[in-house]
C-alpha positions as CSV (number, residue, x, y, z in Angstrom):
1,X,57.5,-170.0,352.0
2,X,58.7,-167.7,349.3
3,X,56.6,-166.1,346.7
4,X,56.4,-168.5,343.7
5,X,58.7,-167.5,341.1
6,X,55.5,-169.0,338.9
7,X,53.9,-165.3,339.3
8,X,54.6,-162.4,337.6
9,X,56.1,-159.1,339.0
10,X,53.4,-156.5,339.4
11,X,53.7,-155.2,342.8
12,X,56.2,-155.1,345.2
13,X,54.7,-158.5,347.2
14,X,55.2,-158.6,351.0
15,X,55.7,-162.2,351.6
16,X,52.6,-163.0,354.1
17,X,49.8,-165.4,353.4
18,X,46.5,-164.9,354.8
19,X,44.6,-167.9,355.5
20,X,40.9,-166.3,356.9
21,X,39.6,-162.5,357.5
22,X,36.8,-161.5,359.9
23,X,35.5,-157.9,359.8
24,X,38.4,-155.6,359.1
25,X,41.1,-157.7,360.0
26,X,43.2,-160.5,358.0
27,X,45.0,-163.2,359.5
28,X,48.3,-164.5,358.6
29,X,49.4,-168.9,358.0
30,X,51.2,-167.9,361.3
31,X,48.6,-166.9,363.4
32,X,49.1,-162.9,363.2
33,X,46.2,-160.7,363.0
34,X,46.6,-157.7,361.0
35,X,44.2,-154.5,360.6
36,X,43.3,-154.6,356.5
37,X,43.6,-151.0,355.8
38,X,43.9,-151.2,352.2
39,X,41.2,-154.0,351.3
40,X,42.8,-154.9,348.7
41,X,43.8,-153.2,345.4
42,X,41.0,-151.5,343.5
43,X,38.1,-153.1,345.4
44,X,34.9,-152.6,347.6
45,X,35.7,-151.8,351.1
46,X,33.1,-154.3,352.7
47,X,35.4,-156.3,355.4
48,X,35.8,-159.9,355.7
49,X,33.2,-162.2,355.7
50,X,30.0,-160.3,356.9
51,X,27.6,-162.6,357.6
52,X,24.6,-161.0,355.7
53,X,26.9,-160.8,353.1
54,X,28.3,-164.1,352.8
55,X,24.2,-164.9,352.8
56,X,23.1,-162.8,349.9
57,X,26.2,-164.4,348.1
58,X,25.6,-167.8,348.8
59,X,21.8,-167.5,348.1
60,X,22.7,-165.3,344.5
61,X,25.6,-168.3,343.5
62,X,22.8,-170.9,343.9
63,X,20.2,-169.1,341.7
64,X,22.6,-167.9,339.2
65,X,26.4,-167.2,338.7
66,X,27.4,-164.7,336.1
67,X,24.8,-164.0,332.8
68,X,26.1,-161.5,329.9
69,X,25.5,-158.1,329.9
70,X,23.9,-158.9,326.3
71,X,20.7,-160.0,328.7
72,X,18.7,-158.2,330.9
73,X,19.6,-158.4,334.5
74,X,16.5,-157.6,337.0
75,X,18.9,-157.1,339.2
76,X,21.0,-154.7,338.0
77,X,18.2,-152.4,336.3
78,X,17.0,-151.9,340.2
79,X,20.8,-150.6,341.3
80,X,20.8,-148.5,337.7
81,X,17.6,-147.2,339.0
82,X,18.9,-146.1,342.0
83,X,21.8,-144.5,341.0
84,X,20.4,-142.8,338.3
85,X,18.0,-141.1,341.2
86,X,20.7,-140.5,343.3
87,X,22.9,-138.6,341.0
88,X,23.4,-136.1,338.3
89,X,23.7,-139.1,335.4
90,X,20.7,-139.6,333.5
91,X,22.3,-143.4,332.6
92,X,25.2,-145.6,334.7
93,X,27.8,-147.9,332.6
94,X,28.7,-150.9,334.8
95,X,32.5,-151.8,334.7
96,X,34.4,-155.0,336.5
97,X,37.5,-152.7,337.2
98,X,38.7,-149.9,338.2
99,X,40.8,-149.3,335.5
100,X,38.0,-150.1,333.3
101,X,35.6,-147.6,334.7
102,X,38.7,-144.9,334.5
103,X,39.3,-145.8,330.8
104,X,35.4,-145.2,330.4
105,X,35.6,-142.3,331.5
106,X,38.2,-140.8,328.9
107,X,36.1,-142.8,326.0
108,X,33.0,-140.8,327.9
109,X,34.7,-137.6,327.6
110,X,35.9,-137.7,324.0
111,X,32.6,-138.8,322.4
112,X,31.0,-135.9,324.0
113,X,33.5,-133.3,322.9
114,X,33.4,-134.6,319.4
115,X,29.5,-134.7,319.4
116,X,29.6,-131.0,320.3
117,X,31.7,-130.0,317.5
118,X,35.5,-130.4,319.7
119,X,37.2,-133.1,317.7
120,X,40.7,-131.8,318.6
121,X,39.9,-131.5,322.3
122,X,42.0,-134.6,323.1
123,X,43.6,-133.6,326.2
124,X,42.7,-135.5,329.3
125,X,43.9,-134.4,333.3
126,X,45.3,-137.0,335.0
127,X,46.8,-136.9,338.6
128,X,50.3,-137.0,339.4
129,X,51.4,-140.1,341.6
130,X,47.8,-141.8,341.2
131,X,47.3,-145.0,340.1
132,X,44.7,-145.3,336.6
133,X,44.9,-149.2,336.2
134,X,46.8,-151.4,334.4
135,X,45.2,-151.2,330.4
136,X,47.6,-149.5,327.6
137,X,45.5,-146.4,328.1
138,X,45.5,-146.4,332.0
139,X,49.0,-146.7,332.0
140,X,49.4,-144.1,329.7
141,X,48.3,-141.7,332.5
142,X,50.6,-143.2,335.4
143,X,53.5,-141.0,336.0
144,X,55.4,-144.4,337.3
């Protein structure tokens, strides 16, 4: 079956359809089994469904699925915790992307400059031939 023509171009699609993955590996509607060295764009390199894993997610979605970061969130004040002691940062900003975490970044940057008297320090590195996500600022920064 072709890619639906329903989709949007983004990415150059190969045109497999996985059906299941176990572990590191992904397997095709035809049977194939292919090692998934990429895991995905822009996401957490865990596997396929890890049993302990698949647990603490089943267990969390029947307590509670998703509450706004305009509550407090037990949960995440423990991982903030750990980070915190764990690292140079004094306080962590969660994101739910990559390019939003990059994008955070930059706004991190430029409040601290102009807090300490750099207002036209505007400049911000960006790698050549890396990809910064897909927000009007992120792609900004892509070379491509």
């Amino acid at each position: 079956m072709a890619i639906s023509p329903s989709i949007m171009t983004t990415y150059g699609r190969i045109d497999i359809a996985f059906t299941h993955g176990k572990g590191s590996f992904l397997f095709s509607e035809d049977g194939n089994r292919f090692l998934d060295y990429a895991s995905g764009i822009a996401v957490n390199a865990f596997g396929h469904c890890h049993p302990k894993l698949v647990e603490a997610l089943i267990e969390q979605a029947n307590k509670l699925w998703h509450t706004s970061n305009l509550y407090r969130i037990p949960e995440q004040e423990v991982v903030a915790e750990k980070l915190v002691a764990n690292s140079c940062a004094e306080r962590v900003f969660f994101c739910n992307s990559g390019a939003e975490a990059t994008e955070g970044a930059v706004k991190v940057a430029r409040r601290y400059a102009w807090a300490n008297g750099e207002k036209d320090r505007t400049e911000i590195l960006c790698a050549t031939g890396a990809f910064h996500g897909r927000t009007l600022a992120m792609l900004a920064a892509n070379d491509r």
